[in-house]
C-alpha positions as CSV (number, residue, x, y, z in Angstrom):
1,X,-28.4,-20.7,-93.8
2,X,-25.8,-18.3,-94.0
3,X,-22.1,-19.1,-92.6
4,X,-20.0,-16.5,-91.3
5,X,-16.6,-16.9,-89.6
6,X,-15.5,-13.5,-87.9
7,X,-16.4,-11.7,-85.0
8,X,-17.2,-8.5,-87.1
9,X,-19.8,-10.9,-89.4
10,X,-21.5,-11.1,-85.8
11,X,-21.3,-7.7,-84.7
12,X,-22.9,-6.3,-87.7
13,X,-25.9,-9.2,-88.0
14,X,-26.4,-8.3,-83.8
15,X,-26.8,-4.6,-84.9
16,X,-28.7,-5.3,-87.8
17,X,-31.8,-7.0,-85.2
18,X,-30.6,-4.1,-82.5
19,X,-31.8,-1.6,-85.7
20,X,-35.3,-3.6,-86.4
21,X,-34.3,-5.0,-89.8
22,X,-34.4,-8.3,-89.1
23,X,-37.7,-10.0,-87.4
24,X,-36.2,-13.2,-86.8
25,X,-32.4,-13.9,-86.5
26,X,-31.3,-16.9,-85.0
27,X,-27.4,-17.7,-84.2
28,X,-25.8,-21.3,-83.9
29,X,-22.2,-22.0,-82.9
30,X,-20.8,-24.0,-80.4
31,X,-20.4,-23.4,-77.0
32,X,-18.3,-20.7,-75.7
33,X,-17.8,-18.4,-78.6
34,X,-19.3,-15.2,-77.3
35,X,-22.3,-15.3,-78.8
36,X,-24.6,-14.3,-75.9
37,X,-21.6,-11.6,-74.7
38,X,-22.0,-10.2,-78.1
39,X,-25.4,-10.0,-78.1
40,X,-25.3,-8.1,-74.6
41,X,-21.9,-6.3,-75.9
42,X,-24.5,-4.8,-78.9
43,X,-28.0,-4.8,-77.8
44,X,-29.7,-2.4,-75.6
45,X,-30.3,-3.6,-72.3
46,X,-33.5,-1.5,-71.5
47,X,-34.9,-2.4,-75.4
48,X,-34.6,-6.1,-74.4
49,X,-36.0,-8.8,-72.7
50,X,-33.4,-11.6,-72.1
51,X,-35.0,-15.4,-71.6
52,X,-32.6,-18.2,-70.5
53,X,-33.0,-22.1,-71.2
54,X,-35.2,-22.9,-67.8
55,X,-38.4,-21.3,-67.8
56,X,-41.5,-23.0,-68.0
57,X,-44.9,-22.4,-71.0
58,X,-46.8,-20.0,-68.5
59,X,-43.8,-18.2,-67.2
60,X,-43.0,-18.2,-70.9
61,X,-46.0,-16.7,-71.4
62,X,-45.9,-13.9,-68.9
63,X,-42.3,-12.9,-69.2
64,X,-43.6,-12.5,-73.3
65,X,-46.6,-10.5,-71.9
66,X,-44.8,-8.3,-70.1
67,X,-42.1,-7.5,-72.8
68,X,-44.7,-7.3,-75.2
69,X,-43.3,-4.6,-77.9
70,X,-39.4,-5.0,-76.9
71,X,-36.9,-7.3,-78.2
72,X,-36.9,-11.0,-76.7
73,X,-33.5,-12.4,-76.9
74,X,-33.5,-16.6,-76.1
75,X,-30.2,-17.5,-74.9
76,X,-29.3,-21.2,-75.0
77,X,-33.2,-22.0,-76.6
78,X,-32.0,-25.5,-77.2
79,X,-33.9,-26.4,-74.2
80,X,-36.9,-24.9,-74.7
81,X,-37.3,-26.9,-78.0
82,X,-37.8,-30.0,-76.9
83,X,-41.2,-28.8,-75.3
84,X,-44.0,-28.7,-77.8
85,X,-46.0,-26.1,-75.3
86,X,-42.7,-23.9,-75.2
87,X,-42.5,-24.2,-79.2
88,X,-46.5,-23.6,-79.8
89,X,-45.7,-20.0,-78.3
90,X,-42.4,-19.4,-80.0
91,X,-44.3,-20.2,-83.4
92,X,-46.7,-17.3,-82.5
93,X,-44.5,-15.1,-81.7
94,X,-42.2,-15.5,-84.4
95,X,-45.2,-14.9,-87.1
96,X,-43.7,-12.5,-89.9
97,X,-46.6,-10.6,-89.7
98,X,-45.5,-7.1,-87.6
99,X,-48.6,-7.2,-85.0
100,X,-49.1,-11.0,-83.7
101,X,-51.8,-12.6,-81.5
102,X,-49.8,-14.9,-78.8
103,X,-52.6,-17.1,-77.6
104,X,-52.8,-19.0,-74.0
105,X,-55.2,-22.4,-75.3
106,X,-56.5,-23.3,-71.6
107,X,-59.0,-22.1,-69.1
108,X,-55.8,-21.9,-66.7
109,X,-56.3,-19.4,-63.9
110,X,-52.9,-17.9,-63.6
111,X,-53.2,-17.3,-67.0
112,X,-55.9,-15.5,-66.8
113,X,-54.1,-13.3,-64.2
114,X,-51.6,-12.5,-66.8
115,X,-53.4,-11.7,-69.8
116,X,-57.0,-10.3,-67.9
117,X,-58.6,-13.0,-69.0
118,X,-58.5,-12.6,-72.3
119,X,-56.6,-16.0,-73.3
120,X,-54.3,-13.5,-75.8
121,X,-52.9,-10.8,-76.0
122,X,-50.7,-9.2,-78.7
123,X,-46.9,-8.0,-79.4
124,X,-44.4,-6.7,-82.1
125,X,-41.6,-7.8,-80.6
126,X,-38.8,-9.1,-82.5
127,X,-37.0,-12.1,-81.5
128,X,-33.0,-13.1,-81.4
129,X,-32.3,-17.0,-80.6
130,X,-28.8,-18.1,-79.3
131,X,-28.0,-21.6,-79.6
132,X,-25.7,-24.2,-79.6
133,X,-26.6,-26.5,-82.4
134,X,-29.1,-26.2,-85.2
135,X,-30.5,-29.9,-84.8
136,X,-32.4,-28.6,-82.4
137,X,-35.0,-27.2,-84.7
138,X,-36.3,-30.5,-85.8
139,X,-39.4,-31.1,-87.0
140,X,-41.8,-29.5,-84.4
141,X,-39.8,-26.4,-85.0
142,X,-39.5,-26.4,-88.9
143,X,-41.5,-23.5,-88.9
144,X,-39.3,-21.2,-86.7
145,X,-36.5,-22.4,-89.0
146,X,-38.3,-21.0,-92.0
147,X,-38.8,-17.8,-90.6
148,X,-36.1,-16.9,-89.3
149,X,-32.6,-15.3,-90.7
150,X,-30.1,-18.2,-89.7
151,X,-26.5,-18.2,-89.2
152,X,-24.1,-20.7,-88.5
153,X,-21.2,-18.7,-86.4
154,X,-17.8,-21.0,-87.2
155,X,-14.7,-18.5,-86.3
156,X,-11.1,-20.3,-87.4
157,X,-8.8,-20.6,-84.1
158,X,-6.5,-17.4,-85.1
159,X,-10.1,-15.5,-85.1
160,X,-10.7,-17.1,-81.8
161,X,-7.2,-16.1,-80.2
162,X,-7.2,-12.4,-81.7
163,X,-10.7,-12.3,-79.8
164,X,-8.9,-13.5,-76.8
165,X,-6.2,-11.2,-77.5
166,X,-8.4,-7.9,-77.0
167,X,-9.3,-8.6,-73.6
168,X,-6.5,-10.8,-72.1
169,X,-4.4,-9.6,-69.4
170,X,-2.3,-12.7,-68.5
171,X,0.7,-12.7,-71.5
172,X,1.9,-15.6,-70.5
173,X,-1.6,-17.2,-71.6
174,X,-1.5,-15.6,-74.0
175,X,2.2,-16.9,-75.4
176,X,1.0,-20.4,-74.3
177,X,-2.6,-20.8,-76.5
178,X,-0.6,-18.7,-79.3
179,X,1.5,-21.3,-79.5
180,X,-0.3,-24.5,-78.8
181,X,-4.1,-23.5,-79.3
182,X,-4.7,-25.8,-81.7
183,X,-3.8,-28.7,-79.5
184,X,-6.5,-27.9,-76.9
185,X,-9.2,-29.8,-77.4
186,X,-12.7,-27.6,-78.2
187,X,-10.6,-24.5,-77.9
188,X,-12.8,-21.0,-77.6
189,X,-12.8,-18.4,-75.7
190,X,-13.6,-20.2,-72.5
191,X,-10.2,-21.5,-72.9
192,X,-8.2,-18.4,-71.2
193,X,-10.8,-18.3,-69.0
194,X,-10.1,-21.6,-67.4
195,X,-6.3,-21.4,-67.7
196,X,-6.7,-17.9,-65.6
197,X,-8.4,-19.7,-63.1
198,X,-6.1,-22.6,-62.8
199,X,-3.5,-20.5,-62.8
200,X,-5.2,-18.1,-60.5
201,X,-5.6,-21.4,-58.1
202,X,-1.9,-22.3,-58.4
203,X,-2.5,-25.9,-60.2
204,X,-0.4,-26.6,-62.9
205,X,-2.1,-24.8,-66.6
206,X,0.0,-26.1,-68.9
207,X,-0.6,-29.6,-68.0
208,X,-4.6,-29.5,-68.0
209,X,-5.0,-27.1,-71.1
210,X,-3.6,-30.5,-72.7
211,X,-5.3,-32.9,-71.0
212,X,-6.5,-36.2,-72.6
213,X,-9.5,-37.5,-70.4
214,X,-12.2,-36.7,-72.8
215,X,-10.4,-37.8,-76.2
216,X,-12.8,-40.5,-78.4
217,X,-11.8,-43.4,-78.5
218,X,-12.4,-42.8,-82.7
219,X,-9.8,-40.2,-82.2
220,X,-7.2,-42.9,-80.3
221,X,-7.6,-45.1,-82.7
222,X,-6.7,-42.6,-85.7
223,X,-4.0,-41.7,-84.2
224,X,-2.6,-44.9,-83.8
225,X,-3.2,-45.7,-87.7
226,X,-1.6,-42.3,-88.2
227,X,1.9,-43.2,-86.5
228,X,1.5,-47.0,-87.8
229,X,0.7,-46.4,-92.0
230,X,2.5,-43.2,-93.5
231,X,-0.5,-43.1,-95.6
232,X,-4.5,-42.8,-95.8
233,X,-4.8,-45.3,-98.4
234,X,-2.9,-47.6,-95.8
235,X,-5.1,-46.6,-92.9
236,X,-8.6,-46.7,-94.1
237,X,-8.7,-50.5,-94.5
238,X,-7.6,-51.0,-90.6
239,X,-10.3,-48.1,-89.5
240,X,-13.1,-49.9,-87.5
241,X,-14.9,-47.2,-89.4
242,X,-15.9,-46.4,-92.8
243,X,-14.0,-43.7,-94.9
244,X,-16.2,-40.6,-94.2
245,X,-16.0,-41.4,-90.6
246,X,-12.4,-41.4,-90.7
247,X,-11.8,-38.2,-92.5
248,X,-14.2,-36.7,-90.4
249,X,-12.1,-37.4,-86.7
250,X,-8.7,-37.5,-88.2
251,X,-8.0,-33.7,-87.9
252,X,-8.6,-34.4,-84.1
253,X,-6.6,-37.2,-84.2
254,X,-3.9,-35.1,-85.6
255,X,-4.6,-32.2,-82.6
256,X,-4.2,-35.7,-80.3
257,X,-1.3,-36.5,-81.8
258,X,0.5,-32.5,-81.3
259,X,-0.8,-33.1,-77.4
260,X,0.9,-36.4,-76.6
261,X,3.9,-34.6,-78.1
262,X,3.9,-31.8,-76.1
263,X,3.2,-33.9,-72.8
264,X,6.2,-36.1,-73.7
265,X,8.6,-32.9,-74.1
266,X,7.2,-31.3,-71.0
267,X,8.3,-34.4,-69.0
268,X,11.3,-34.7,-71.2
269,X,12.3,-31.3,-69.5
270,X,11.4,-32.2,-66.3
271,X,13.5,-35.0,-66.4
């Protein structure tokens, strides 16, 4: 699997399916880091054939019929995976081979009404998957994993914010996430977003973009150890944890710690 981390890396692998020189790409990242806008920002809307998460095998079936030839782009396919019917068809239609045989396997009627009764019928499409996390492909889908060009999207926060940055319109945001963006928890571009509409709504911004209610409690507890010991060696033996675990949440707990900071400064002001 191949990791990229800028927005251009994206762009270009997008393209790169938009041109036909990729059969099979498929793109992980987390939620709300443009992925699907890019792939509408790149593609051609009238080569294309966009499927979301909710559809069901034989609507699967005849939306793949009738975009027979053009590109099928699954956005959020997550979904989809955990059906072996819905993964049956994906595996035909992501074959390598450039002219492949999608086949119906029941005597169903409206099937019939689709494909002319032929229980097949055949495409050269080429297929784009979005979605949000690669353990989705487990072992029913091994297959599609194989045959597929796979990226792992993982942007660094400043790569986030200058996204942000080129179609922001609210600077004071803008000045605020510059500043503190790496306090907000799960931070992306869904992050201006929601402060825009909480602004918008007249709530207080600030005070939410911070907010604590989702914090693990792995993450509490870190941070606890972190103000208590001044160092790991001190902090690993009181972690209810073991060591990987604790290296793996204490960069959050550190983000936790900025947060509580900030909130005690902001009422510090108030005051």
């Amino acid at each position: 699997m191949i990791t990229i981390t800028t927005y251009s890396e994206l762009a270009d692998f997008v393209a790169a399916f938009g041109n036909d020189t990729l059969n099979m790409l498929v793109i992980c990242s987390r939620g709300g880091l443009g992925k699907s806008e890019e792939a509408r920002r790149v593609l051609d809307e009238d080569q294309i054939v966009s499927i979301g998460g909710h559809v069901t095998p034989l609507k699967l079936y005849e939306v793949l019929h009738e975009g027979r030839d053009r590109k099928i782009v699954f956005d959020e396919i997550d979904g989809l995976l955990a059906d072996t019917k819905h993964v049956g068809l994906l595996k035909q239609l992501c074959e390598t081979r450039e002219r492949k045989r999608i086949t119906w396997a029941s005597a169903d009627r409206r099937a019939a009404e689709i494909d002319g009764g032929r229980g097949y019928f055949h495409t050269r499409s080429h297929v784009l998957m979005l979605c949000n996390s690669f353990q989705a492909f487990s072992a029913n889908v091994a297959a599609l994993h194989t045959r597929a060009t796979g990226i792992r999207f993982v942007p660094p926060a400043r790569e986030i914010l200058d996204k942000i940055r080129s179609f922001a319109t609210d600077s004071q945001i803008i000045a605020f996430i510059d500043q503190f963006h790496t306090a907000i928890p799960e931070f992306s571009l869904r992050t201006y977003r929601l402060l825009e509409d909480l602004k918008r709504a007249g709530l207080d911004w600030q005070k939410y973009a911070l907010d604590e209610c989702d914090t693990p409690s792995k993450v509490k507890e870190i941070a606890d150890l972190l103000v208590r010991f001044g160092t790991d060696i001190e902090r690993i033996p009181h972690y209810s944890g073991c060591r990987r675990d604790y290296y793996k949440w204490k960069p959050q707990a550190e983000a936790y710690l900025r947060r509580r900071s900030l909130s005690a400064l902001d009422e510090d002001m108030a005051a």
